[in-house]
N, C-alpha and C positions, 0 to 999 in steps of 0.2 A: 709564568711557569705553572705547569699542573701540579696540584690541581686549581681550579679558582674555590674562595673560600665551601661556597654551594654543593662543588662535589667532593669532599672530604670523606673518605671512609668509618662508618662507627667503630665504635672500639667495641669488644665483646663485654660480656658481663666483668667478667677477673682479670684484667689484661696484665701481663708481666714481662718485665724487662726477658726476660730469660726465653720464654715460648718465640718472642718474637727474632730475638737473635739466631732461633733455628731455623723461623721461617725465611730469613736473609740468607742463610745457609743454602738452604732450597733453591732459593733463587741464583746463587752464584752455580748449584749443580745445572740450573736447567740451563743456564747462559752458555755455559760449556760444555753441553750435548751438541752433537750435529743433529738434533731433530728441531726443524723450520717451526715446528707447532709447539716447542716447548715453554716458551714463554705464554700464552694463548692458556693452556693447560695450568701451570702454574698459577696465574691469576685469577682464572676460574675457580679452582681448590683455595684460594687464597681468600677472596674475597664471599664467595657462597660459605667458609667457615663460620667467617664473620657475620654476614647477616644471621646465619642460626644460630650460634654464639651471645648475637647482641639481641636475639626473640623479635628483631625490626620487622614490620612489616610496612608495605609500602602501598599506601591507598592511591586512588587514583589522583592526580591534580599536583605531586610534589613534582620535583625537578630532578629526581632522581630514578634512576631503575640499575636493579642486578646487573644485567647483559649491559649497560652502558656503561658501570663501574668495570666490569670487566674488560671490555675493549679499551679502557680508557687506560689502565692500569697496564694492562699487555702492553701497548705502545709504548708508554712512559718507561717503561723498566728496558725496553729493546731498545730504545732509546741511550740513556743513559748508561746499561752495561757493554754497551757497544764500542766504551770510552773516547767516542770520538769529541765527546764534548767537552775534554778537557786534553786530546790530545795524546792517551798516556793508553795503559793496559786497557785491553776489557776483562770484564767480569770478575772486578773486585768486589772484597766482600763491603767495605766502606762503600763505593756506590749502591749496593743492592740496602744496607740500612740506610741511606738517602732517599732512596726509592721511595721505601714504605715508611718512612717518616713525613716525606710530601704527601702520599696517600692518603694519611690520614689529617692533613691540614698541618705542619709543623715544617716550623724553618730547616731543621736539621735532626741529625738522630740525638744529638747529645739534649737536644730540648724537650725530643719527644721521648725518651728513657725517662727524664727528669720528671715530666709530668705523669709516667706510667709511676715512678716511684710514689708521686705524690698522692694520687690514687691510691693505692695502696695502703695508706691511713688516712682509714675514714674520718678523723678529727684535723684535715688538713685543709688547708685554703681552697687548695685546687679541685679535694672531693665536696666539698661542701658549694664551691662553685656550680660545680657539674650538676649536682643533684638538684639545684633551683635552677639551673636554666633548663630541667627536664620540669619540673613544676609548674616554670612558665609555660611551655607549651602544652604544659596536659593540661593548663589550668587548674591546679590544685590550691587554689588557695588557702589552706589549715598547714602542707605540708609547707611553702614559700612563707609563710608567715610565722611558722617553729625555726625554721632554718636561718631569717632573720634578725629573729630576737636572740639565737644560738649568737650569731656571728653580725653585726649590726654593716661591720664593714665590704660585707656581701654586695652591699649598694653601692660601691664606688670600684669591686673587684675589677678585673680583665682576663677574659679569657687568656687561656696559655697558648690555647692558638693561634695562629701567625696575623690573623684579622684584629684581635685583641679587642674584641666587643664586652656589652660589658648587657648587666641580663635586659637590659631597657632594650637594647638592639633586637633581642630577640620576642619580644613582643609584635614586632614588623613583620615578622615571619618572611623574610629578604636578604637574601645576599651569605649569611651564616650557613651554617651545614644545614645539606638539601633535606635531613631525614628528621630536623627539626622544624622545618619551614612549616609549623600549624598554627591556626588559629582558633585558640577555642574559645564556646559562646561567651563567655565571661573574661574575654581579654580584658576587657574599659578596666573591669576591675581589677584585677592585675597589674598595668597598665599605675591606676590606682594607688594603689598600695606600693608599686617601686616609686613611685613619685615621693608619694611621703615617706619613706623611709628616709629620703634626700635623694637618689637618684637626679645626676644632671643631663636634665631633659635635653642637651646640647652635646653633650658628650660624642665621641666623633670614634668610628672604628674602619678599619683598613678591608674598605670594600669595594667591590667593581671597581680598581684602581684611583680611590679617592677618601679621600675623608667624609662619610657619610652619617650623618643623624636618625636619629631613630622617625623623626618627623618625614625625612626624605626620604626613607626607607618603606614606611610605612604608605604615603600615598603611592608610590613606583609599586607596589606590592600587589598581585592577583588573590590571595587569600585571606586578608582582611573583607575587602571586596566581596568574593564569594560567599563569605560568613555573615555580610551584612551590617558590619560594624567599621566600616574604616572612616565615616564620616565621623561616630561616634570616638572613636581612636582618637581622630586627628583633633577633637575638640576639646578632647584632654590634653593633649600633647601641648596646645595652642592656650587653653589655660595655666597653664604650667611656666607660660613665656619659651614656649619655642621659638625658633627663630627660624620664620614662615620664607625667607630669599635669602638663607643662608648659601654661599656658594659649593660646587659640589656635593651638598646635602645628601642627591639620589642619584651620584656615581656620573654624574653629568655638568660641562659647564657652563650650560645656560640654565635656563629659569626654572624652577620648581615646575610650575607648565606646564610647558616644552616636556621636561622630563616625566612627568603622569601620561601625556598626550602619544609620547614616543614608546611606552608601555603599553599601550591601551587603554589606561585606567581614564575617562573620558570624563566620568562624577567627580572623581576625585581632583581635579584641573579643574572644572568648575567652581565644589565647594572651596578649593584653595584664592583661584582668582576675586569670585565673592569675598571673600574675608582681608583682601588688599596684599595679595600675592602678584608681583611685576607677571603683568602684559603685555610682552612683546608682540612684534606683527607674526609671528609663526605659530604663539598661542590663538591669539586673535583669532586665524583663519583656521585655528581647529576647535574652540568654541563656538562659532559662528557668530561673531560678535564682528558684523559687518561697517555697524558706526568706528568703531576704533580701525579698520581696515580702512574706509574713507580718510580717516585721518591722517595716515599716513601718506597719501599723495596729494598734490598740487591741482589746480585749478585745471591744468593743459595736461591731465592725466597721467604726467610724469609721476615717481615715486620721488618723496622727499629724503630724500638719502639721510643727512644731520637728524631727521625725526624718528626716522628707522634705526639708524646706528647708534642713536643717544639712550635709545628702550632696551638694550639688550645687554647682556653681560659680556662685557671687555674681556678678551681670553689675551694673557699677559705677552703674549709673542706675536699677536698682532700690533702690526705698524701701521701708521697712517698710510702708508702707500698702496697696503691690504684693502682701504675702503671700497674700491669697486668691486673688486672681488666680493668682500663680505656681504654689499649690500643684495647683491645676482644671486648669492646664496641661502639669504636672508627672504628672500622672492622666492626663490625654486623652493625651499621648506614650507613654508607659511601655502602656497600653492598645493604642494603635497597634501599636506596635513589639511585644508579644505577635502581637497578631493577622498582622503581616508576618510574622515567622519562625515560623509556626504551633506557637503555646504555647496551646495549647487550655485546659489546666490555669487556667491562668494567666488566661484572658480570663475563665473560668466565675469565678473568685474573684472576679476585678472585679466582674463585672455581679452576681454575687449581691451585690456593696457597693453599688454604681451603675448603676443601670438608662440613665441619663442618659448615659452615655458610649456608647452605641450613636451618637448621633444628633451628637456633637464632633467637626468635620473640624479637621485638621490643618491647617499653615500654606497645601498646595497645595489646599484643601476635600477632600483623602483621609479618607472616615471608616472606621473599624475593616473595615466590609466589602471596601472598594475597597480596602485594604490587605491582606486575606486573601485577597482575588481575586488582585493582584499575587505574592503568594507562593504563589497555586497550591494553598493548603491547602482540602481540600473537606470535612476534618469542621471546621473552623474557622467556614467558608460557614454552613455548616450550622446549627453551635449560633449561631451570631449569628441569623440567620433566623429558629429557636425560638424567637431569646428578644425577636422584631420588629424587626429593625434594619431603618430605611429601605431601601427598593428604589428609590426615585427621587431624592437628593440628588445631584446634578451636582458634581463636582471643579472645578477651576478650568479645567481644558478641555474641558468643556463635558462629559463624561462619568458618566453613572449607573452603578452597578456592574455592569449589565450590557454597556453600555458598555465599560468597561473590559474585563472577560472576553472581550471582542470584540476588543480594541485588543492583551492579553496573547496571545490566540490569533494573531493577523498577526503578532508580533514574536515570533518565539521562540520561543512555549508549546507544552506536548505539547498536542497536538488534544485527545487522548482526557480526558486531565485537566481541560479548560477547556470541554471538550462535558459532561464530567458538574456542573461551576460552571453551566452556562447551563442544563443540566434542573433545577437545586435553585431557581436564581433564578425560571426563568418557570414551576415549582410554584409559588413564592409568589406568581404573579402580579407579577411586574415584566414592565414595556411591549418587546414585541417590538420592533425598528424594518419600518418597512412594505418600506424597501429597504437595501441595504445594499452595499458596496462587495466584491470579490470577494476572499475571506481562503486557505482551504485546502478541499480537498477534503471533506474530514469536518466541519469548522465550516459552511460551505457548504450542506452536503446537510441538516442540524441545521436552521440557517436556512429553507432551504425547504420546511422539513417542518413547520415553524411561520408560514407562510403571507410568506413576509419572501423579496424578487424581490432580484436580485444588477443592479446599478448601479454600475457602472464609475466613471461620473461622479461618485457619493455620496463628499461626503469627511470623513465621519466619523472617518477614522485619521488626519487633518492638524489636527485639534486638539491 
């Protein structure tokens, strides 16, 4: 249900039961306009109040923007005051405080009233919560360290929010509301001092549908990383006795890994593996850690299915009868994740065992190609091409690998590296697009030199 914990709306500086009861008011008047954009309008005034309200600003690199809370909120409220989801009237005023009580991360309106009451004295649990878990992430430590000694029990709190994390979670800068996801230079320390106050470095909060640790949290996490500290993080957390293959940890049920690997976070899957974090065959082949990938198949090149199935983490509803499946699975990922962190070595061993794994998309239709595209690697491109990997299989948005080398070139990619991805693919003959929407200079000039007109309009990259 929206929101996920991440996109929660802030509250303003003063927030009151009462303003917002008006603003549910508004909302039943727009539902019951005939005008198609009155919802759209409403959330825009609704939520641009509240970011100037709450003085938010929003640097680059959070998980959040204006115009995506806005669209996100429009739909949700069209949604729901539509009453088809329960059957009954639209545009009640009980669903419209439903609404903005999910908006802002709460189960219901009577919880989210409750905790605007509680707000409202400053000498309350719930204001004294908030105000350290804004500490944590400015990294204030005089103000976290006054507000502790205030209240000692601050270190075992839970938020009132539906995730119910507790301030440890937020030192991860993961999964909790998008407009606190920072890490500042002096997390370790912070990090620190929740420890010893007692903080239970294990403590578990209702994220990415799972019971998640601040440990799991933190390696799955891009802003630790960014800041330069998550190795440092994670070795506090890990002296503290965290528990390094706890299950679901980082919102996932395989391995701690696996779960950094499937992130990006590529260091942090390493420093975890080093320190005696389970290595399955799918981390294996995204560390490039090619002896433990030997090990798992037989002498006649076969894979050892009992050596592959026994390394990984049992998901409770599989049945013995699942094993072929799982193990074909357990191949197509380990494969993938070679081909993303370009483990060339690695993919060559595969495909000299399975030629078939060329042509297995993963969960989003990514196959081994569209996966070394993403990571950039162009002798990776390459031997996969040698050895016939489809040129036309579509991902789940609608993308061919070419495609994609398109989509990696507008977001990010070096030109020149995803210009020589686009000479290796249309040598093999995969389909130029006739037009295309306008990327960079150098991809641009590429395109037009292979007969492909630039179109504004074309929205190939909104897939």
């Amino acid at each position: 249900m929206f929101p996920n914990p991440h996109d929660a709306l802030p509250l303003p500086a003063r927030p009151n039961v009462e303003r917002y009861k008006k603003i549910a008011k508004d909302l039943t008047k727009a539902c019951r306009s005939n005008d198609s954009d009155a919802f759209r309008r409403w959330s825009q005034s609704f939520v641009e109040t509240l970011v100037d309200r709450a003085a938010l600003t929003i640097p680059p690199g959070m998980p959040v923007a204006v115009q995506r809370w806005i669209d996100q909120v429009a739909a949700f409220a069209q949604e729901k005051m539509s009453g088809a989801s329960h059957g009954g009237t639209a545009c009640r005023l009980t669903d419209a405080q439903f609404v903005i009580a999910r908006s802002h991360g709460f189960a219901s309106w009577q919880k989210f009233a409750t905790h605007l009451d509680a707000l409202a004295h400053t000498g309350s649990n719930v204001s004294h919560f908030e105000a350290a878990a804004d500490a944590v992430v400015a990294g204030d430590v005089p103000r976290l360290q006054y507000l502790l000694a205030k209240d000692p029990s601050l270190v075992h709190q839970t938020s009132s929010r539906e995730h119910r994390a507790t301030l440890l979670h937020y030192v991860a800068a993961n999964g909790v509301e998008g407009y606190r996801q920072k890490t500042p230079p002096n997390i370790v320390e912070i990090a620190e001092l929740l420890l010893g106050a007692g903080a239970d470095v294990d403590a578990v909060a209702d994220l990415y549908g799972a019971e998640c640790t601040t440990l799991g949290l933190t390696a799955t996490s891009v802003h630790p990383e960014h800041a330069g500290v998550q190795a440092a993080l994670l070795a506090t957390l890990l002296a503290h006795g965290a528990e390094i293959d706890r299950p679901d940890s980082a919102g996932r049920s395989d391995s701690i890994v696996d779960a950094c690997l499937a992130n990006g976070r590529l260091e942090a899957a390493g420093y975890l593996a080093e320190r005696g974090a389970r290595l399955d065959f799918a981390g294996a082949c995204g560390l490039g850690r090619i002896d433990v990938v030997r090990s798992y198949y037989r002498g006649d090149g076969t894979p050892d299915s009992t050596s592959v199935l026994s390394r990984r983490p049992r998901n409770s509803a599989e049945s013995t009868a699942d094993s072929t499946s799982v193990l074909l699975h357990e191949l197509r990922d380990g494969f993938l994740n070679a081909c993303l962190y370009g483990r060339r070595a690695i993919v060559a061993f595969l495909l000299d065992r399975d030629a078939n794994l060329l042509s297995l998309p993963g969960a989003d239709g990514q196959t081994g190609l569209h996966c070394a595209i993403i990571g950039g690697h162009i002798d990776v491109v390459r031997l996969l091409i040698e050895r016939g990997a489809p040129l036309e299989i579509e991902n789940e948005y609608g993308g061919t690998p070419l495609g994609q080398a398109l989509w990696s070139a507008a977001h990010g990619g070096d030109a020149e590296r995803y210009v020589a991805i686009l000479e290796a693919l249309a040598a093999a003959g995969a389909e130029i697009p006739a037009q295309h929407a306008p990327l960079s200079g150098r991809v641009d000039a590429w395109l037009a030199q292979h007969g492909s007109r630039a179109e504004p309009t074309w929205g190939w990259q909104d897939k």
